[in-house]
C-alpha angles and dihedrals in degrees: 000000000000109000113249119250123249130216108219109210126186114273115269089019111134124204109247109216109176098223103054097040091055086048096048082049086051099049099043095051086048090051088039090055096041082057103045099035093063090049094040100048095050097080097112115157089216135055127268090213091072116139117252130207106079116114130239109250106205110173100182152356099276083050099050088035084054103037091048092049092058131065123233118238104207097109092268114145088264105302122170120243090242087056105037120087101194127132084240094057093049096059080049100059093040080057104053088045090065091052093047094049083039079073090254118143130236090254092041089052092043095062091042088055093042090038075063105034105029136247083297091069101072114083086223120037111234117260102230138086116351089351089070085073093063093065089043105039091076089054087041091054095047092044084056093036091061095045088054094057097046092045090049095040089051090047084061100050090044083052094044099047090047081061100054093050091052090061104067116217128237112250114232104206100052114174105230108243129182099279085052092048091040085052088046088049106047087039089060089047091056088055098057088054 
């Protein structure tokens, strides 16, 4: 057996192959988000160990319109007020009747509760200003998602085809030359022999 030829590299360099390095990219920015989203999403005002049982009083169209438009910030996974049956809840919407009765408007009410909450207390995120990215960043990722597989999959039929060109392949039709008559000849000796 012939032994096998070795490509020396420079200590420390790494082979780039395409593929596995856009899958270890991948991989290390989808561990990277299962870490951070939990962390980053547990940030209630409230506590989770509120107690639950109560019932939701909704006494007429502006007050469901209003409670089912605001989050309640209890700790629940993202339950309504008008849904959510919490102690908590209840002192909230006590709390935005007032305001109601006070002459405010739903609107009115709405930024008051989100000036105090945050932008993550609304059940809808506001379409205007910075908020608009967040209806336009999923089509933005899918738009750039796609790009990148067509890039990467181009890139490998380039590569593949520049393989293919560097193996020549053997012609079917050779024209029989001398060296290719004198073989034929001193084969055919050996054979009588």
């Amino acid at each position: 057996m012939k032994p096998q030829a070795s490509v020396k590299r420079a200590p420390g360099a790494a082979v780039r192959e395409p593929g596995r390095w856009f899958l270890r990219k991948w991989l290390t920015l989808l561990a990277l988000a299962f870490v951070l989203i939990p962390h980053l999403a547990s940030d209630a005002v409230g506590q989770s160990h509120v107690a639950k049982g109560g019932t939701v009083g909704i006494r007429n169209e502006t007050e469901k319109e209003l409670f089912f438009s605001l989050i309640c910030m209890c700790g629940c996974p993202r339950e309504t007020l008008g849904t959510c049956t919490c102690e908590y809840s209840g002192d909230r919407r006590d709390e935005l009747r007032e305001m109601l009765e006070g002459g405010m408007s739903i609107q009115a009410v709405q930024k008051a509760y989100s000036a105090k909450f945050g932008t993550k207390s609304l059940a809808l995120p506001p379409n205007e200003g910075l908020s608009r990215l967040i209806w336009a960043l999923p089509l933005l990722g899918i738009v750039l998602g796609a790009v990148l597989i067509v890039t990467v999959a181009r890139r490998w039929v380039r590569q593949g085809a520049a393989a293919q060109k560097q193996v020549a392949p053997l012609p079917s039709n050779a024209s029989r030359d001398d060296y290719d008559d004198k073989l034929d000849r001193e084969l055919s000796d050996l054979d009588r022999e």
